[in-house]
C-alpha positions in Angstrom: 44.1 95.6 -20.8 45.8 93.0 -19.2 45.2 89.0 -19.7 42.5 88.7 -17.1 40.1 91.5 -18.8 40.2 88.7 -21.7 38.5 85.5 -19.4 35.1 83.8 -19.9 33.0 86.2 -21.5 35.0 89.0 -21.7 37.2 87.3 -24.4 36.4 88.0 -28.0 36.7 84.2 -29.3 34.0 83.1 -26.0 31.7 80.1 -27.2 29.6 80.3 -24.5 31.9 78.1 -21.6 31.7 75.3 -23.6 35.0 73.4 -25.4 34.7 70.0 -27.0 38.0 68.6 -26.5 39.5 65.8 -28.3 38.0 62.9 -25.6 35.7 65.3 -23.1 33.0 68.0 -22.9 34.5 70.8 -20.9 32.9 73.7 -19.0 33.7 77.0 -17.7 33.2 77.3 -14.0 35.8 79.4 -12.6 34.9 79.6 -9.4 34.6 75.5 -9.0 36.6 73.7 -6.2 38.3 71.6 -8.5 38.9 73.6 -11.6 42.0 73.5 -14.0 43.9 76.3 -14.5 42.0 77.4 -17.5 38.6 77.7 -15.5 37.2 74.7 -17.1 35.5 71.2 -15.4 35.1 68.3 -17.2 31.1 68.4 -17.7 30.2 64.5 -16.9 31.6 65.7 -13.3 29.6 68.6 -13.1 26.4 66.4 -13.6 27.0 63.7 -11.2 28.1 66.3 -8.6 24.6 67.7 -9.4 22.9 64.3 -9.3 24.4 63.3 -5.8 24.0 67.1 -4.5 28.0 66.9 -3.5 30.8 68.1 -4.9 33.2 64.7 -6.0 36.1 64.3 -3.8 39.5 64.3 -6.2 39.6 60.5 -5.8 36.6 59.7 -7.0 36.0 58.3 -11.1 33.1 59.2 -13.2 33.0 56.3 -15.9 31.1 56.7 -18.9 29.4 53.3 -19.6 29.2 53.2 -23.5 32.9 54.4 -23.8 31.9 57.7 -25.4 33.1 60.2 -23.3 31.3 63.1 -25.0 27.8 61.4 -24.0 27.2 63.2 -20.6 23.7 61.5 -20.6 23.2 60.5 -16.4 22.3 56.9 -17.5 25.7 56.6 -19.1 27.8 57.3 -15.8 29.2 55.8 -13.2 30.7 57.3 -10.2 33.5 54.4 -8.4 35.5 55.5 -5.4 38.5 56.0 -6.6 40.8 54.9 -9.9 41.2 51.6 -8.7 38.2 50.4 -8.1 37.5 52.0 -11.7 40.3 50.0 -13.2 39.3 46.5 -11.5 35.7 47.0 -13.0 36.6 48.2 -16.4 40.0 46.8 -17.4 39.3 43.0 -15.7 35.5 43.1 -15.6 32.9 41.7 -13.5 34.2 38.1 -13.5 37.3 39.1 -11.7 37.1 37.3 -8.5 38.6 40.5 -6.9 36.2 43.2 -8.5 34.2 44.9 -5.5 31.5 47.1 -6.5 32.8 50.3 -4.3 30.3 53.2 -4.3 29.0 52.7 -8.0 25.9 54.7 -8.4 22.9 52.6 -10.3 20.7 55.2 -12.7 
């Protein structure tokens, strides 16, 4: 058998497509646009891409609002337009005079 008969399911150590990593929740979609090379998405991705009906373009942050990045929860993201954007809000807050709301989605 070669490498690729031991993928996904097929491998005996398969936990169901789901890794915890040290910081994210992954997933195993294989046949996503934007998967890494190991077939897994990062799962707070995956559900706002399935909240807005769109796949997320590569620029495009999910923030998770509580700072716990293994709580996937809808209420706790927050989808900004790209990093910057992300880094104005989070990094210098709301009182920057700069900050600009983007394309935050409100749950």
């Amino acid at each position: 058998m070669n490498r690729r008969s031991y993928l996904g399911d097929q491998n005996p150590n398969w936990r169901g497509g789901i890794r915890m990593g040290h910081k994210y929740v992954r997933v195993y979609v294989p046949d996503h646009p934007f998967v890494q090379g190991d077939g897994y998405v990062f799962e707070h991705r995956l559900l706002m891409e399935r909240f807005l009906g769109r796949y997320l373009d590569s620029q495009e942050v999910v923030h998770h609002r509580n700072k716990n990045t293994k709580d996937n929860r809808l209420e706790n993201l927050e989808l900004f337009e790209s990093d910057s954007v992300h880094r104005i809000k989070t990094i210098r807050g709301k009182d920057n005079p700069n900050y600009r709301h983007g394309r935050n989605v409100q749950l």
